[in-house]
Phi, psi and omega in degrees: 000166194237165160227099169313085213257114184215094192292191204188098167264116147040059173244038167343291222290317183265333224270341183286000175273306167345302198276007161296310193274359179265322172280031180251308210273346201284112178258171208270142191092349168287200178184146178234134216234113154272182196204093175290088190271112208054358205321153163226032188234206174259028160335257208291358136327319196264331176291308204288327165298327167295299188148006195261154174288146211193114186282119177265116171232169171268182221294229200006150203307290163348300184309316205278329163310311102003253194285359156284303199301318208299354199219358163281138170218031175250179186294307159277149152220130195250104168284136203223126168313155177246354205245032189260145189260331171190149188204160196277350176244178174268119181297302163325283177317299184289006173301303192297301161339297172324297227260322171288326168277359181262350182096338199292154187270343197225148172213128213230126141319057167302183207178101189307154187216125169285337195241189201239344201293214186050223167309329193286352139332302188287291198275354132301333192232016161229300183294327193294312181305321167291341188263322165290341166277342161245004179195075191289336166332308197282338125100180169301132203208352161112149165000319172259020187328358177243007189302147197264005179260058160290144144261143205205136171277107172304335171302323188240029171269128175255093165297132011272145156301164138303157189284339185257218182264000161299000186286314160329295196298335200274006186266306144002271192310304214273320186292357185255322178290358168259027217025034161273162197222179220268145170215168175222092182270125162322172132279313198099197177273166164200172180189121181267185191254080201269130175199129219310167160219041222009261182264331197304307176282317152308296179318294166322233196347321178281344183277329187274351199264330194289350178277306190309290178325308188271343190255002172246003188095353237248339208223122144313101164346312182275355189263341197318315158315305173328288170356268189313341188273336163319320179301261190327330180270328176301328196311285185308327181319303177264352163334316164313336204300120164222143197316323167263003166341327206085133213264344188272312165338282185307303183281022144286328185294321157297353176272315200281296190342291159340282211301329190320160182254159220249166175280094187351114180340000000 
């Protein structure tokens, strides 16, 4: 059985598209959950008119993932986006679909993006470069390694998440170092509700995989400054990322981004 998870901040306009496609994927004994996180709009007014069950959490994505996990009791837990505006498939379903056939313990949503800027900023030019240099283990996961469509073998999700937007990398990390393992189901195209979060959401993800890194041993304490400065200049690299930019704009900036040289071992 699934428990459909769909944390939610001041998602009105969209979240009821999600919980469509999430009771569409739903078979008897699953459940399908927002998680009103902080919200100060009609998120959960509007979840509860689709039709989803709807959870008072606190604000950050994590947090809100957290108290979701505190009250799952099925074998999956299928995490879902709230911003999504429109995508050529049932999301859910093919999560779900993914995830009874592949055998796999993790299943990661890949996914087309018309524009390269957003997340995919962050997980070229922070996340990809940190997790191979600390954690090769975690392997190829697809394009989107930070995507918000995932399925997970509730047995191997390690509670508490972090509270922020570092909770993607850290689900990555702690399930491939406990040895479970990875699959990657397509999506299709999609298109969200996209809005900046500046530096803050790159800044996150990168300190937890650099915490993670120093709490497995894998990063020397004393290089942990280098580090952290490496973070902050990528962080400032990308900062910029704005929706209308243009896609040649972004991906040069993002190739130099790349290209910076990492701190000596």
């Amino acid at each position: 059985m699934f428990t459909f998870v769909i944390p939610a901040h001041n998602e009105e306009p969209t979240v009821a598209t999600i919980v469509g496609q999430a009771l569409d994927a739903a078979r008897p004994g699953d459940r399908v959950l927002v998680v009103d996180s902080g919200s100060t709009d009609g998120t959960a007014r509007r979840a509860r008119e689709a039709g989803a069950e709807v959870l008072a959490g606190p604000l950050g994505k994590g947090a809100a993932m957290n108290a979701a996990l505190a009250t799952v009791h099925t074998e999956w837990t299928c995490f879902l986006d709230a911003d999504l505006e429109r995508s050529q498939h049932n999301l859910a379903a093919l999560l779900r679909d993914a995830a009874e056939r592949s055998g796999a313990d993790h299943v990661l949503g890949d996914f087309e993006y018309d524009y390269p800027g957003t997340i995919l900023a962050t997980t070229f030019t922070i996340y990809e470069p940190l997790t191979a240099r600390f954690f090769p283990e975690v392997g190829a996961v697809g394009a989107n390694a930070l995507t918000g469509y995932r399925a997970v073998r509730t047995r191997c999700v390690r509670t508490p998440l972090p509270k922020d937007f570092g909770v993607e990398a850290y689900l990555n990390i702690s399930v491939a170092l406990a040895g479970g393992t990875a699959d990657v189901c397509h999506l299709g195209e999609i298109g969200s509700r996209y809005r900046p979060h500046g530096g803050s959401m790159a800044t996150e993800i990168g300190t937890r995989i650099l915490d993670l890194a120093q709490e497995h041993g894998r990063l020397d304490p004393e290089r942990r400054p280098a580090w952290d400065g490496w973070l902050r200049d990528g962080v400032a690299a990308i900062a910029p990322t704005r929706a209308d930019e243009g896609r040649s704009a972004t991906l040069a900036r993002l190739f130099s981004a790349v290209r910076r040289p990492m701190p000596a071992a």
